[in-house]
Backbone as numpy.savetxt, mean C-alpha at the origin, in Angstrom:
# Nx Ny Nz CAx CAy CAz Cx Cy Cz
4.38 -19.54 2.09 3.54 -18.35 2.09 4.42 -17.09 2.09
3.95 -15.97 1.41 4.89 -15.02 0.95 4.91 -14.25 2.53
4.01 -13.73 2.90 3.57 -12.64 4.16 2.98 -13.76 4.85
3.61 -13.28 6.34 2.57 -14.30 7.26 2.28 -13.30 8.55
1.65 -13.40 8.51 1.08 -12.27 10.02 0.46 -12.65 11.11
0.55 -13.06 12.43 0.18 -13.90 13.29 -0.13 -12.81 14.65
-1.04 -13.24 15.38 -1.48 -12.15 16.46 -0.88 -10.66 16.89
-1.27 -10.43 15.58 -1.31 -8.66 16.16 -1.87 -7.87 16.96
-1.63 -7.31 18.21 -2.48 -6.16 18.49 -1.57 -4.89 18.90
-2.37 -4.53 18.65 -1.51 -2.86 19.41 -2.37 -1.64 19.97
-2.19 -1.08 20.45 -2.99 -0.01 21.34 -2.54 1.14 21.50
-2.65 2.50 21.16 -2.44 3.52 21.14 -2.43 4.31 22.26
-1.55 5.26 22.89 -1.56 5.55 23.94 -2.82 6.09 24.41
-2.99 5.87 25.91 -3.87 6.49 26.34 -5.44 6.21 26.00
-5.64 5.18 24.86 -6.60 4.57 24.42 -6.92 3.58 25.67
-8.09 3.45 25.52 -9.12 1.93 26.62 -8.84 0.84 26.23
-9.22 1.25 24.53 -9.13 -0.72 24.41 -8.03 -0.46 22.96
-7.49 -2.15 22.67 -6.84 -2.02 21.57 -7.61 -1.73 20.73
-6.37 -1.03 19.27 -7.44 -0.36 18.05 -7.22 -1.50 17.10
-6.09 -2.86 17.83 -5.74 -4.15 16.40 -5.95 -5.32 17.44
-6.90 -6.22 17.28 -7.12 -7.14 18.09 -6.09 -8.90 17.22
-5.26 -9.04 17.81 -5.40 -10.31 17.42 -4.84 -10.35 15.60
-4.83 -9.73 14.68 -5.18 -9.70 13.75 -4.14 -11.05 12.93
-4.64 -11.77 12.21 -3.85 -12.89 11.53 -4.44 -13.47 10.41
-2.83 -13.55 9.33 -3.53 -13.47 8.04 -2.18 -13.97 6.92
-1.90 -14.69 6.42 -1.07 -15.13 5.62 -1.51 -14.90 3.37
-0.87 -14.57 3.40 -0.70 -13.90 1.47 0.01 -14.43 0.47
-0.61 -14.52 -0.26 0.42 -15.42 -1.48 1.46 -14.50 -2.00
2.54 -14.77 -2.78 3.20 -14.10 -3.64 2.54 -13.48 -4.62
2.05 -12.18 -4.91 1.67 -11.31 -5.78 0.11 -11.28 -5.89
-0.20 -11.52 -4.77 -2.10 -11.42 -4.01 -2.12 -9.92 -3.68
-3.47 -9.52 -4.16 -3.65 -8.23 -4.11 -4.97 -8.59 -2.91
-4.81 -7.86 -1.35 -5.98 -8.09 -0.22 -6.00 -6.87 -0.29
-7.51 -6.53 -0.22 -8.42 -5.36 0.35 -8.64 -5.46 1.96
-8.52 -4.52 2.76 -9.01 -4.78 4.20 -10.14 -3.22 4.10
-11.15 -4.00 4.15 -12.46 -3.15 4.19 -12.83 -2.82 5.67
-13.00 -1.88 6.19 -13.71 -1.38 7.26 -14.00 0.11 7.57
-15.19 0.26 8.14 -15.79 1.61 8.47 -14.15 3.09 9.11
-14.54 3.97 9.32 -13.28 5.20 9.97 -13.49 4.24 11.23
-12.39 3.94 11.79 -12.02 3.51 13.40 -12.01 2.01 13.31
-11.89 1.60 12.38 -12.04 -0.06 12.47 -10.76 -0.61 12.79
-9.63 -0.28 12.66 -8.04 -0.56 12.73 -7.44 -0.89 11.27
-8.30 -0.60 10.45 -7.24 -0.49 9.16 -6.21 -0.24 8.74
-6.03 1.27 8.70 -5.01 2.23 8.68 -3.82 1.74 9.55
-4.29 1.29 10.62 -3.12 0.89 11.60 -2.33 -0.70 11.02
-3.29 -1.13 10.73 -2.88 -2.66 10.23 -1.52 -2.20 9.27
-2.08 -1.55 8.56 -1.03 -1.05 7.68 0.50 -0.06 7.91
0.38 0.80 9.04 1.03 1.58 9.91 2.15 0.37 10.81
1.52 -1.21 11.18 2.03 -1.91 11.82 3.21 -2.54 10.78
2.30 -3.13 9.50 3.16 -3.81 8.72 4.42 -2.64 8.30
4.20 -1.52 8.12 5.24 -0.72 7.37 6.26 -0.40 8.20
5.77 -0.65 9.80 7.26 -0.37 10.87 6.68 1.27 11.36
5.72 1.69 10.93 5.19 3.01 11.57 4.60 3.04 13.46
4.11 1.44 13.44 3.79 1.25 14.80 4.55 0.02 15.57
4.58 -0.21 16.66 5.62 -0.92 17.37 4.06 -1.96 17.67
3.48 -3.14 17.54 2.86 -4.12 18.05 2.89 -4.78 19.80
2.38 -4.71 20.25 2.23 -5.07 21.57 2.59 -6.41 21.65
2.35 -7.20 20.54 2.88 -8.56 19.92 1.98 -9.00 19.27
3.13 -10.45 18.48 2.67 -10.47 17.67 3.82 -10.83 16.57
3.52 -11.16 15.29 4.90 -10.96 14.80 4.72 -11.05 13.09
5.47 -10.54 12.26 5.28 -10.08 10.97 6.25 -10.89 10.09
5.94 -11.63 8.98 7.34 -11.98 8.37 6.76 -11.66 6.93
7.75 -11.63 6.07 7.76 -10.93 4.53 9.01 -11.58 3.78
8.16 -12.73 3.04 9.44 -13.11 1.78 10.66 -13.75 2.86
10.17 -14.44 3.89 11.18 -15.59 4.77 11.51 -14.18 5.76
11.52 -13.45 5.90 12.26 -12.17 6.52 11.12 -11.72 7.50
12.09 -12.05 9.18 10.98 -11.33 9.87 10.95 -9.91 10.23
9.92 -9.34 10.24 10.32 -7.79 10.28 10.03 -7.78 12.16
9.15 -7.78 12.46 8.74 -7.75 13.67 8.61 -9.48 14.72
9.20 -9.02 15.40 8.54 -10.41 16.96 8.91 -9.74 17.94
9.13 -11.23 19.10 9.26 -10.80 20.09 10.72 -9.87 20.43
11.34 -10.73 19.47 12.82 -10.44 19.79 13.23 -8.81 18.47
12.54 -8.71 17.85 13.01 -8.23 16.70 11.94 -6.69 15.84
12.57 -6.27 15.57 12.27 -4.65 14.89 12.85 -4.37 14.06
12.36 -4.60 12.51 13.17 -3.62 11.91 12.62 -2.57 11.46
13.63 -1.64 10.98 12.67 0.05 10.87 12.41 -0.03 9.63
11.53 1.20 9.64 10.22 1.29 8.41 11.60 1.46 7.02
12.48 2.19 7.22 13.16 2.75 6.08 13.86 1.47 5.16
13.69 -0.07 6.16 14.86 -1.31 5.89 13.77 -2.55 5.52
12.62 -1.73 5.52 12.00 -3.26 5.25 11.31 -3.57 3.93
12.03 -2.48 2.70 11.51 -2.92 1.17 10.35 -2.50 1.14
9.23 -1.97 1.60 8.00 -2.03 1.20 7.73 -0.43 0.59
6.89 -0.58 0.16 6.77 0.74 -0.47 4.86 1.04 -0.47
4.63 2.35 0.15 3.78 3.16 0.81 3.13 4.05 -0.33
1.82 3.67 -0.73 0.85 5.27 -1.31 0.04 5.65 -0.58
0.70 7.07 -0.21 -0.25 7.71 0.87 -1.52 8.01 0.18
-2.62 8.28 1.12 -3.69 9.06 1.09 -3.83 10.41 0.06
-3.12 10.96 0.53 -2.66 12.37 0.15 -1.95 12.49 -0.79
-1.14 10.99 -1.40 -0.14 11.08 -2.25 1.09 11.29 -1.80
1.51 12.27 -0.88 2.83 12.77 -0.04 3.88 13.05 -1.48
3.24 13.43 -2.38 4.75 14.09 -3.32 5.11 15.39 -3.26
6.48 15.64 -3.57 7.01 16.96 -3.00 7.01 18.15 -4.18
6.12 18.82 -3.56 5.97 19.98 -4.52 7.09 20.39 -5.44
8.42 20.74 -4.50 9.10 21.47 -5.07 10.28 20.78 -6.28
9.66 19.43 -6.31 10.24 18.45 -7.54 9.62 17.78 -8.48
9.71 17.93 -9.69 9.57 17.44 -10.47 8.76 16.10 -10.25
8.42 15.56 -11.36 7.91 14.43 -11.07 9.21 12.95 -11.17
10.05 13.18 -12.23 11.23 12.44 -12.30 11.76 12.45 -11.35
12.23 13.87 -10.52 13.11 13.88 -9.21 12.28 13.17 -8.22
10.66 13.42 -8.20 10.15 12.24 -6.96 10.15 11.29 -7.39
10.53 10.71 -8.00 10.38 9.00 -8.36 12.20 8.72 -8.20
13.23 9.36 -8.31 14.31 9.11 -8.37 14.45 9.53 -6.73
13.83 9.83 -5.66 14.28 10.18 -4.01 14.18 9.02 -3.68
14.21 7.92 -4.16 13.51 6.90 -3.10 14.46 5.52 -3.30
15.22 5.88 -4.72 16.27 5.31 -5.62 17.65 5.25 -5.07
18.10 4.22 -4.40 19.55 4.34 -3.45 20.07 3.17 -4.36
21.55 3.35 -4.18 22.78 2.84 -4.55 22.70 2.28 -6.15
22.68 3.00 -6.83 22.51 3.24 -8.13 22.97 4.53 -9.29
23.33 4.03 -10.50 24.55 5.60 -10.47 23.08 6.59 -10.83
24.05 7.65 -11.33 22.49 8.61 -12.61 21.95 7.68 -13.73
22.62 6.97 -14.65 21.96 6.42 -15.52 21.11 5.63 -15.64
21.75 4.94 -14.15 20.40 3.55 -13.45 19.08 3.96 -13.36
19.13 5.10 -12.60 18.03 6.04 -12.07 17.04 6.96 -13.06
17.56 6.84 -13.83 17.18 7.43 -15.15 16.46 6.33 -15.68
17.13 5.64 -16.46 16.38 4.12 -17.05 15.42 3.76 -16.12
15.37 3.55 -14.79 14.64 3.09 -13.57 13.33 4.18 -13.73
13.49 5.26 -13.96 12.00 6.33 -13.63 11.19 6.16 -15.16
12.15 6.21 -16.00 11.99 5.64 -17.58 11.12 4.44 -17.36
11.10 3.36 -16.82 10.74 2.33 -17.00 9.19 2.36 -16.10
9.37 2.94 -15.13 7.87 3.30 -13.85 7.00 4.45 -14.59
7.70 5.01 -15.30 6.59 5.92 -15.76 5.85 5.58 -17.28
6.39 4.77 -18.03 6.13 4.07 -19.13 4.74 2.86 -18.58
5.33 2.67 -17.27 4.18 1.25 -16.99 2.82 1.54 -16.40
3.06 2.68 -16.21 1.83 3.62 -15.10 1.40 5.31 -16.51
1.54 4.67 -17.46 1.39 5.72 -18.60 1.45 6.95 -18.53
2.56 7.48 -17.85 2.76 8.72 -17.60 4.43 9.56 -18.13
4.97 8.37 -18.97 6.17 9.15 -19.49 6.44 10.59 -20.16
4.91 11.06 -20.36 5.37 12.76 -20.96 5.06 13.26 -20.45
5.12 12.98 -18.79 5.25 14.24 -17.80 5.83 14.15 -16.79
7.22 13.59 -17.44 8.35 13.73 -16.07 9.05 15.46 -15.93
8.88 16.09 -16.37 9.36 17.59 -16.16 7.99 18.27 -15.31
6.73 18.02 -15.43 5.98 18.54 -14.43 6.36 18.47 -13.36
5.60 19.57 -12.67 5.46 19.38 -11.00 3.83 18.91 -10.29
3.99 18.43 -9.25 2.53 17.76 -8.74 1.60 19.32 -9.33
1.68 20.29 -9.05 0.81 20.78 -8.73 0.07 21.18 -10.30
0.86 21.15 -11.36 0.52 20.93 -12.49 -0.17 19.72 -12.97
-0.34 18.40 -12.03 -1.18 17.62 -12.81 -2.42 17.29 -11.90
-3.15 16.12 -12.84 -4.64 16.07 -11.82 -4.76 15.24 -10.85
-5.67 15.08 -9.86 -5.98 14.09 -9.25 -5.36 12.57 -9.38
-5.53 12.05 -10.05 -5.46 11.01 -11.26 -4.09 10.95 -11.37
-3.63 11.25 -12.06 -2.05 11.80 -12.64 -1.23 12.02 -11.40
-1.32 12.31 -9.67 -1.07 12.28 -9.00 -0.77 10.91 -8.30
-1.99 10.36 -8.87 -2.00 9.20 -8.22 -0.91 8.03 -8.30
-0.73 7.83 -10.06 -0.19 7.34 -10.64 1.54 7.57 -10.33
1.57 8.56 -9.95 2.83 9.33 -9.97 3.68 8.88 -8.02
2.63 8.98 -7.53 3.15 8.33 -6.68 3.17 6.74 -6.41
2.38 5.98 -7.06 2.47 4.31 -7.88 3.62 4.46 -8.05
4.26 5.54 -9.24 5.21 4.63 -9.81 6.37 5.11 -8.70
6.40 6.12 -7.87 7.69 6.77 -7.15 7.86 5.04 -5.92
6.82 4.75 -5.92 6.52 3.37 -4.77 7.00 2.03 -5.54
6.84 1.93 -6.65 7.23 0.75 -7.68 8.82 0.75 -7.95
9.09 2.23 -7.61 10.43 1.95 -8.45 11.77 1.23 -7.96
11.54 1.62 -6.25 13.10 0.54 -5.94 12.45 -0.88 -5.69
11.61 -1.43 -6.69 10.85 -3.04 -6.44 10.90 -3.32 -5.26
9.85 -2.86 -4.59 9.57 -2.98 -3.04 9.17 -4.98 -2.65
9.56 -5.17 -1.34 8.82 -6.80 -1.65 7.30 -6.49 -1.56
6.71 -5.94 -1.29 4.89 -5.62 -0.81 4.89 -4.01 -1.14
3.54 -4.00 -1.25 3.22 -2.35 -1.81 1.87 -2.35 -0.88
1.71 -1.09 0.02 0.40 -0.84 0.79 -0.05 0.42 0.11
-1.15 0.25 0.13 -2.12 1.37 -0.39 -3.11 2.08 0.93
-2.81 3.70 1.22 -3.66 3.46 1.86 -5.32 4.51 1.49
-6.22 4.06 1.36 -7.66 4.49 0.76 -7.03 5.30 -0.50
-6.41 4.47 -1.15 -6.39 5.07 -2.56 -6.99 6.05 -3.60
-8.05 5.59 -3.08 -8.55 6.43 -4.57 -9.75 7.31 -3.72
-9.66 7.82 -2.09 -10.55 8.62 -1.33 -10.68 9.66 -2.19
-9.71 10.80 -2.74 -9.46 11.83 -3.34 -9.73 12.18 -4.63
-10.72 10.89 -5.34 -10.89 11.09 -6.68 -12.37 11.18 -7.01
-12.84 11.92 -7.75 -14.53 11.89 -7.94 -14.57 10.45 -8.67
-16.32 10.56 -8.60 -16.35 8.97 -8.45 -16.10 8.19 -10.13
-16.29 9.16 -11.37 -16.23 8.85 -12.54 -14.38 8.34 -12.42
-13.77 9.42 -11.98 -12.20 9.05 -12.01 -12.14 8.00 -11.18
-12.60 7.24 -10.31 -12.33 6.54 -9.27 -12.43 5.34 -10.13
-13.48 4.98 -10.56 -13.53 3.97 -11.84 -12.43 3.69 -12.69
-12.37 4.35 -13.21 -11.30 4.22 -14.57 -9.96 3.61 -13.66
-9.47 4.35 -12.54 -8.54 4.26 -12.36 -8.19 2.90 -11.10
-9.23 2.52 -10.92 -9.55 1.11 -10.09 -8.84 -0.02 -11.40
-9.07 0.34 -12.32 -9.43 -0.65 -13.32 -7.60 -0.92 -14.04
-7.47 0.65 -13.82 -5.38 0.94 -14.18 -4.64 0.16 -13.26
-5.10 0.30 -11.82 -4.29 0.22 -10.76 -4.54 -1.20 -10.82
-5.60 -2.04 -11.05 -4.86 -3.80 -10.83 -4.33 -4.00 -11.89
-4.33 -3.07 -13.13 -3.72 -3.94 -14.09 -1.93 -3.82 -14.16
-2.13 -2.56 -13.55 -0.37 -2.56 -13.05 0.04 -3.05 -12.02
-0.55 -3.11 -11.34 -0.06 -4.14 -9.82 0.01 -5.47 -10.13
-0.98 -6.17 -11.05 -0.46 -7.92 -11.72 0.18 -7.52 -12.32
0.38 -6.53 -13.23 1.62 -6.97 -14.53 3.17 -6.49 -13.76
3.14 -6.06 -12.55 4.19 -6.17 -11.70 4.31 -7.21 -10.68
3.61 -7.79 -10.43 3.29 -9.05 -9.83 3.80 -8.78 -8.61
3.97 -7.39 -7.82 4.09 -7.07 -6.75 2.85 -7.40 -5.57
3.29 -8.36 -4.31 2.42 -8.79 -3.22 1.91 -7.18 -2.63
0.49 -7.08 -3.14 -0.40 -5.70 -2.55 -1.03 -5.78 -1.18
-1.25 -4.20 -0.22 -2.10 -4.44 0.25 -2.61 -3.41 0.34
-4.72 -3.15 0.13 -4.91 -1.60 0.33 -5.77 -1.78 1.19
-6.15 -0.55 1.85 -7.31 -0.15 2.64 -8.40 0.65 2.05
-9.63 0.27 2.37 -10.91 1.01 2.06 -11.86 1.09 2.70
-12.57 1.88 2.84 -14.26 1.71 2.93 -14.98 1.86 1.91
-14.69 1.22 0.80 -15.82 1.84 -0.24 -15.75 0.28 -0.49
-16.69 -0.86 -0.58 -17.18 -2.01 -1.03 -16.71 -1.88 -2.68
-16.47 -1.16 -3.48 -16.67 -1.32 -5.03 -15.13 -1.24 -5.04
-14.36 -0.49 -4.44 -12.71 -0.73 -4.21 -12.74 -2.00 -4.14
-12.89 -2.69 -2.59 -12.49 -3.72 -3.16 -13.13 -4.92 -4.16
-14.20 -5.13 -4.57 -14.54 -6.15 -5.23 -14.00 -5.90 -6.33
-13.77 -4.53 -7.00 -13.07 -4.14 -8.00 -11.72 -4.52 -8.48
-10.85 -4.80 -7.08 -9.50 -4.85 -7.12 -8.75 -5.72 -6.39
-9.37 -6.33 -5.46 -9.20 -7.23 -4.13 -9.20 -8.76 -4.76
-8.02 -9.42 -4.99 -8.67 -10.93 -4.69 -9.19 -11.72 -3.71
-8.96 -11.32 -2.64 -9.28 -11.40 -1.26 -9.17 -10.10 -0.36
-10.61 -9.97 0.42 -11.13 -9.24 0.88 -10.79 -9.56 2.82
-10.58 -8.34 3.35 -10.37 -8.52 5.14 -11.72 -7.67 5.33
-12.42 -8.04 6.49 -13.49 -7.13 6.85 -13.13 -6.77 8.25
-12.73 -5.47 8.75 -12.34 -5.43 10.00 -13.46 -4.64 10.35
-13.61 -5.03 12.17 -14.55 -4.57 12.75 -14.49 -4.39 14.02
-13.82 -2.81 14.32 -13.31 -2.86 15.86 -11.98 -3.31 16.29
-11.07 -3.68 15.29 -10.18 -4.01 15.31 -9.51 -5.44 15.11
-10.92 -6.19 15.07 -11.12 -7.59 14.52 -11.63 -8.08 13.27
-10.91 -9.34 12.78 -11.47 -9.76 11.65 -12.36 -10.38 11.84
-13.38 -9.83 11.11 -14.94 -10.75 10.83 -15.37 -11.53 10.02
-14.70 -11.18 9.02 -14.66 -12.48 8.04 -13.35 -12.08 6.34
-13.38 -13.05 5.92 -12.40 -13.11 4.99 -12.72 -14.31 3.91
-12.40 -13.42 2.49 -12.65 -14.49 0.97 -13.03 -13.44 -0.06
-13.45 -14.46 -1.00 -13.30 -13.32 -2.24 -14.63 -12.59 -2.39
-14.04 -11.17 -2.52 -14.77 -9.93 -2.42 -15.97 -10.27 -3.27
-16.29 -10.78 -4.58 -17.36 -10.40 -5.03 -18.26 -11.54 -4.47
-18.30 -12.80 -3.73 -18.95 -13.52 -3.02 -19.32 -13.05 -2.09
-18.51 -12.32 -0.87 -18.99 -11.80 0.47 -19.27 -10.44 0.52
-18.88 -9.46 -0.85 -19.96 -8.23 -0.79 -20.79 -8.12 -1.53
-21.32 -9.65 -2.06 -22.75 -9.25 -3.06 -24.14 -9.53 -2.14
C-alpha cells in the first residue's frame, strides 16, 4: 500500500474535544480520495496532519515505505515530498508565473528548471503565460498555475485543499474535469478536501465522509453520494 495512515487524532489547543478522532485509511499508488465533510468536520486538519503542518497526538503516517510521523518520529513539512494547493492558491504576486513554479525547484542547474516549468506548464495548458503575473490571470488560470508550481519537483502525494471553493460554478465544472485528467496522466497519489458532493463524485475514486472528526463511511463516490 502506497500511504498508510493508522489512528490519528489530534486536538488543538485549548479545544474540549479532538478535531481528528482516530482517523485510518490506507491508498493505492496514484488513487485520487476525496474527504468530504461539512466547515468543522476535521478535514482541513487531516490534511494539515499529513503535510507535517500539525504534530498528531498519535498515531502514525507512512508514504511510499517512508514514515513521516509515529511515536518515535517527525519529519518536517519542507522534507516530506508532498506538494500543497492552497485554498487561496498562495502564489506570489511579485513573480512571474515561471519564477513561481521554479521557487519550489532545488538542486537543479537553470536549464533543468527551465525544461522542468516547460514541461508543468505544457501539461496543465498554460505555456503562453509564463511571463504573466497572478494578478493578470483568472480564477481558473490561477488555479492551474499553482497545480503545476505543486507538480513540478514530482512530489510523492499531492493535497488539495477545497480546490475549486474560489471558482463560479460554470468554471468549477470545466475545471473538475482538467484537474483529474492531469492528476492520472501524472499518476501522482492525490488527496483533496471538499464540501461540495459534485467535487467529489466528479473527481474522487474513493470518497472519506468525515463527521466530527470521524469517519463515517468510505467507497466510491458515485455509489454513496447518489
Amino acid at each position: 500500500m502506497y500511504v498508510k495512515i493508522k489512528g490519528l487524532n489530534f486536538q488543538y489547543k485549548n479545544a474540549k474535544e479532538d478535531a481528528v478522532k482516530d482517523f485510518s485509511m490506507n491508498i493505492e499508488k496514484g488513487e485520487i480520495i476525496g474527504i468530504l465533510g461539512e466547515s468543522g468536520s476535521g478535514k482541513s486538519t487531516v490534511l494539515r496532519l499529513i503535510s507535517g503542518l500539525e504534530v498528531p497526538k498519535d498515531g502514525f503516517i507512512q508514504i511510499n515505505q517512508r514514515t513521516m510521523v509515529d511515536q518515535h518520529t517527525f519529519i518536517l513539512p519542507e522534507n516530506r515530498g508532498i506538494g500543497m494547493v492552497f485554498q487561496d492558491y498562495a502564489l506570489f504576486p511579485h513573480m512571474t508565473v515561471a519564477q513561481n513554479i521554479e521557487f519550489g525547484l532545488k538542486g537543479i542547474g537553470r536549464k533543468g528548471k527551465g525544461q522542468r516549468v516547460k514541461e508543468v506548464l505544457t501539461l496543465v495548458n498554460m505555456e503562453k503565460f509564463h511571463k504573466r503575473y497572478p494578478y493578470e490571470l483568472s480564477g481558473g488560470q490561477q488555479q492551474r498555475i499553482a497545480l503545476a508550481r505543486s507538480l513540478a519537483p514530482n512530489p510523492s502525494l499531492l493535497l488539495l485543499d477545497e480546490p475549486f471553493s474560489n471558482l463560479d460554478k460554470d468554471l468549477q465544472i470545466k475545471i473538475r474535469e482538467e484537474l483529474k485528467k492531469i492528476i492520472k496522466s501524472t499518476q501522482i497519489t492525490s488527496i483533496f478536501v471538499t464540501h461540495d458532493k459534485d467535487d467529489a463524485k466528479a473527481i474522487a475514486d474513493r470518497v472519506v465522509i468525515l463527521k466530527e472528526g470521524k469517519i463515517i463511511q468510505v467507497g466510491n463516490p458515485k455509489e454513496l453520494l447518489n
